[in-house]
Each structure stands twice: as C-alpha cells, then as structure tokens.
C-alpha positions as CSV (number, residue, x, y, z in Angstrom):
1,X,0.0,0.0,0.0
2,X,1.2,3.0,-1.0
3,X,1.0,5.7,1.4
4,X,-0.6,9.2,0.4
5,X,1.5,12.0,-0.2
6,X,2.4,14.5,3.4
7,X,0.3,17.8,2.6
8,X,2.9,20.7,3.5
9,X,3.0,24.5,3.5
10,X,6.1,26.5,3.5
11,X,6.7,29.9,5.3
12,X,9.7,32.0,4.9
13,X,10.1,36.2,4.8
14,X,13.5,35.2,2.7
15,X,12.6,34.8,-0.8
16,X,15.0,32.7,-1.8
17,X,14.7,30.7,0.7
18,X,11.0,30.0,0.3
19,X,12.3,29.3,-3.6
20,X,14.6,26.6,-2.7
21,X,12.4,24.9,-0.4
22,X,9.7,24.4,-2.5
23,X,11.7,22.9,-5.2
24,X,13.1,20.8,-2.5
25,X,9.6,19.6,-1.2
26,X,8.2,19.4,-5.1
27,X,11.1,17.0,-6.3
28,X,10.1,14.4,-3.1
29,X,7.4,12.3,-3.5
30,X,6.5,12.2,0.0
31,X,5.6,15.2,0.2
32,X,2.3,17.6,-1.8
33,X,3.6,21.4,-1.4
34,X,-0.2,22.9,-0.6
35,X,1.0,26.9,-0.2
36,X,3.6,29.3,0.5
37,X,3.5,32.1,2.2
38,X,6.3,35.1,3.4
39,X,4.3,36.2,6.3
40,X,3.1,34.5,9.1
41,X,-0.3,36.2,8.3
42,X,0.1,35.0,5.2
43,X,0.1,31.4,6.1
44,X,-2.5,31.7,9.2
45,X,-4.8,32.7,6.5
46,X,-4.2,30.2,4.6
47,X,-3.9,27.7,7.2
48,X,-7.4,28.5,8.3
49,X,-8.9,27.7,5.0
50,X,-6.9,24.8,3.6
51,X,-5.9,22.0,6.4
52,X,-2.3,20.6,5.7
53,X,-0.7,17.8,8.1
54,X,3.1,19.6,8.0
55,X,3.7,23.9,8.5
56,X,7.7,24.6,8.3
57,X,8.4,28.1,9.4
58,X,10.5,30.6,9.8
59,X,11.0,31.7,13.7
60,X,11.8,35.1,12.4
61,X,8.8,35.2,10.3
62,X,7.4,38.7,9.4
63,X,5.5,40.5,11.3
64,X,3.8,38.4,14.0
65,X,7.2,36.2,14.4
66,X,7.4,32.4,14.5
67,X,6.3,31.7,18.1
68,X,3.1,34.1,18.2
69,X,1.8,32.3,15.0
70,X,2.0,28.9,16.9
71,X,0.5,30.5,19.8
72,X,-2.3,31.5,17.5
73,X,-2.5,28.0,15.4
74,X,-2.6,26.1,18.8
75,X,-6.2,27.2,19.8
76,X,-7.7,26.3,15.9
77,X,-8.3,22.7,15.2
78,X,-6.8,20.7,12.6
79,X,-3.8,23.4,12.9
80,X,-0.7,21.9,11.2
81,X,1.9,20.1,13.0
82,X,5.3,23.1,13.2
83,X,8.5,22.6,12.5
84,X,10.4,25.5,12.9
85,X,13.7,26.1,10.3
86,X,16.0,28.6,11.3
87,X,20.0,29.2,12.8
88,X,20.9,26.6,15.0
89,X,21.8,29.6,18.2
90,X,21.3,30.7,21.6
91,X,18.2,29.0,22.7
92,X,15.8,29.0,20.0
93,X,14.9,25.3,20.0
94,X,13.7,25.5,23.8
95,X,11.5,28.6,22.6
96,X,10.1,26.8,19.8
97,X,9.4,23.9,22.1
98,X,7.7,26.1,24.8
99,X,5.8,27.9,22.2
100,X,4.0,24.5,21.1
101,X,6.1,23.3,18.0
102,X,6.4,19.8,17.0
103,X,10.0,19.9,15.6
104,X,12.5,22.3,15.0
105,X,15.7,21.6,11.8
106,X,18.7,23.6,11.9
107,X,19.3,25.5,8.7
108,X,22.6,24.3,9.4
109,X,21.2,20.7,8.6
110,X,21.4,18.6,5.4
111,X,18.0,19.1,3.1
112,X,17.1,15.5,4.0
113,X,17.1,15.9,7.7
114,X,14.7,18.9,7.6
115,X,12.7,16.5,5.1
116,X,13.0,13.7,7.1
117,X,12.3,15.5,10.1
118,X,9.2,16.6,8.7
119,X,7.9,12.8,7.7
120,X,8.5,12.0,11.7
121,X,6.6,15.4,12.6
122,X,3.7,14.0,10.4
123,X,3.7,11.0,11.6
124,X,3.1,12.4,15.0
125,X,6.5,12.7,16.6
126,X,8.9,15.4,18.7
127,X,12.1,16.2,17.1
128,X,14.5,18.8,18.5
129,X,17.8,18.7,19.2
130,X,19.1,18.6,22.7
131,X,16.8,20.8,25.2
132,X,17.2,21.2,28.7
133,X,13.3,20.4,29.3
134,X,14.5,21.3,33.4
135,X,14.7,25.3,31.8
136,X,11.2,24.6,29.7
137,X,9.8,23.8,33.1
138,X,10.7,26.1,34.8
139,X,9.5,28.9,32.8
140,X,6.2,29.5,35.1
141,X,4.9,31.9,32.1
142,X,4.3,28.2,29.9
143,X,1.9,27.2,32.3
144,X,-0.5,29.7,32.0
145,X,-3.8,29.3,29.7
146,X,-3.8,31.5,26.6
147,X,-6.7,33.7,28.3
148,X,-4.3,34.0,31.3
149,X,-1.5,35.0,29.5
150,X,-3.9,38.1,27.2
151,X,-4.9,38.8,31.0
152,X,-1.6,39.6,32.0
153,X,-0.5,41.3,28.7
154,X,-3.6,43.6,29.4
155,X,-2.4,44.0,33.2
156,X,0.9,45.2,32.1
157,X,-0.6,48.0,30.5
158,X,-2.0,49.2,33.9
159,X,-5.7,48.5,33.1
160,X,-7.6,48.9,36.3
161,X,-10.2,45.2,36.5
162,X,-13.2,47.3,34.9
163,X,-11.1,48.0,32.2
164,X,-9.7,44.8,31.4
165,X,-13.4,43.2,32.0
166,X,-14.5,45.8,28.7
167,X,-10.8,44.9,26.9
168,X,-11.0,41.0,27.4
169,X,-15.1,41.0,27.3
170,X,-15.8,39.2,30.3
171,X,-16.9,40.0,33.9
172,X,-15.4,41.9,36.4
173,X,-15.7,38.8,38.6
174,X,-14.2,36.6,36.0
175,X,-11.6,39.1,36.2
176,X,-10.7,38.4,39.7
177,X,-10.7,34.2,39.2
178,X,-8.2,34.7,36.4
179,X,-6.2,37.0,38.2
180,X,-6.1,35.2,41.1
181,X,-4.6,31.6,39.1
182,X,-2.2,33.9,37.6
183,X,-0.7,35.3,41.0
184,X,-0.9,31.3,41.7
185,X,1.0,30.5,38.3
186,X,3.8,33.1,38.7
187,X,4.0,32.9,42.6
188,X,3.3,36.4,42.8
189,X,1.4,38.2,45.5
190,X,-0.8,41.2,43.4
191,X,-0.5,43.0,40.1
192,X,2.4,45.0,40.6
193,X,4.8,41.7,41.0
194,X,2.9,40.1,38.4
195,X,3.7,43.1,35.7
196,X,7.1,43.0,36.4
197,X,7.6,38.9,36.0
198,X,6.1,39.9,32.9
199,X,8.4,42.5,31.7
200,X,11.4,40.7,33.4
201,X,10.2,37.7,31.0
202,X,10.2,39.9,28.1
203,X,13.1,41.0,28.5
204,X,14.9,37.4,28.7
205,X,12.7,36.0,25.9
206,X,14.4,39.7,23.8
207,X,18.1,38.3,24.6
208,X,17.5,34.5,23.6
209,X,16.2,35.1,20.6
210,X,19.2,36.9,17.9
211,X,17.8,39.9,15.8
C-alpha cells in the first residue's frame, strides 16, 4: 500500500529561501507542497482555509514572528503540526518547544534531515535537538492558559479590572478568578509583582532570541 503524499505548506520572509524549499519539497514524493506564504499572516490565513498535516516556518517570520503564530495556530483545530527552520543559536529550540512546536531543523542541517524530520513530525512525533526540558519547566509563564496569558499582557498595561473586564469581554468577577490563578501561576502576590515577571520575562525572551 502506497501511502498518500504528506500535505505541507512552507513559510519563509527570505525569498530565496522560500524558492529553494519548494523545489526541494516538489522533487520528493513524500511530500504535496499545498501553499507558501512570506508572512506569518500569510500562512495563518491560509492555514485556516486549507488544512495541511506539516507547517515549516520561519522563527523570524514577518511580522507576528514564529512563536506568536504557533501560539495562534494552537487554539484552531486541525492546525498543522510546526516545525520551525531557522539558525541553530542561543536558545531558539527551547523557545520553539515552549511555544508549542512539533520539531525544530537547523538550517545548518542537510536538506534530507529537515525532510526527514518533517515525515517523523507528520507521523506524529517530537524532534528537537538537545533541550534542557529542566529550563522549559521552569518557565512559570508556559503554564499559563492563553486567556491568562492576554490577561496579563492587558495587566501590564495598567488596566484597572473594569477595564480589562470591557478589553478581554468578560466579567469583572471573572476578572478576579483569572487573576487570582495567575498570582498562583507566577507565585506572585498582586499585580504589581505580576507586571514585572512579565516585563522581566520579556526581556529574557528579547536576549535569547538573535535579531
């Protein structure tokens, strides 16, 4: 029996890039090259309309940026399965992990490991090179729901709770219960604490990832 083709979509801001991957997927006959795109707008629209089993991205991509689009993609269903191509430095493989992707290919790599990397993705495997999973854990920001982490986005902007109640469009009470698993989360004790794990997040997340 002769299994069906992997579908795949391709997302790069490079041009040439993007060019030589999709000659690369079209000449394998494992794989069905469904779309490109060079944003990561570009391929959450198209994502949304046409399912495909594989995504390879960009981390880098234009202009939401490689782990905000899988943030996104998480929450629809049938989302593709990520694997994220870019430089093999400072920590970006944790990131991808933590941001929810299911494999992530140095562009350091041979052109068959990135395409065999993205049959094991399909076929419903992890693959990423070594991660310290003690430093993924640790991160107390992973553990919070996407809800809880718009809620404390919001907070850092120094939105009183009626204000976030009309910004996130739910009750002032509901307000209070998320707020209150978020100070549990991030083993803060009020708002002020929690807005500057946030901030002191940020700012590590800004020196991990190269410009």
């Amino acid at each position: 029996m002769v299994n069906a083709p992997i579908d795949i979509m391709l997302a790069d801001g490079n041009p040439l890039v993007l060019s030589a991957l999709s000659e690369l997927i079209d000449r394998d006959a494992r794989f069905s090259l469904v779309a490109t795109a060079a944003t990561a707008e570009g391929f959450l629209g198209t994502a949304m309309r046409v399912p495909v089993q594989v995504g390879v991205i960009d981390w880098s991509l234009p202009a939401l940026g490689g782990a905000k689009l899988i943030e996104v993609l998480r929450d629809q269903a049938h989302a593709p399965r990520v694997v994220v191509y870019a430089e093999d430095t400072g920590d970006l493989p944790r990131l991808a992990m933590a941001a929810g992707a299911a494999g992530y290919a140095p562009r350091s790599s041979s052109a068959e490991t990135l395409l065999d990397i993205c049959v094991d993705v399909a076929a419903g495997k992890m693959v990423f090179p070594f991660v310290d999973i003690r430093e993924l854990q640790a991160d107390p920001i992973q553990s919070l729901s996407r809800k809880e982490r718009a809620m404390l986005e919001a907070l850092s902007e120094g939105l009183t709770n009626r204000e976030l109640s009309a910004k996130l469009g739910v009750s002032t009470n509901t307000v209070k219960f998320h707020l209150s698993n978020l100070y549990d989360k991030l083993s803060v004790k009020n708002r002020a604490q929690a807005i500057a794990f946030y901030y002191s997040s940020r700012l590590a997340l800004q020196r991990d990832t190269p410009q």
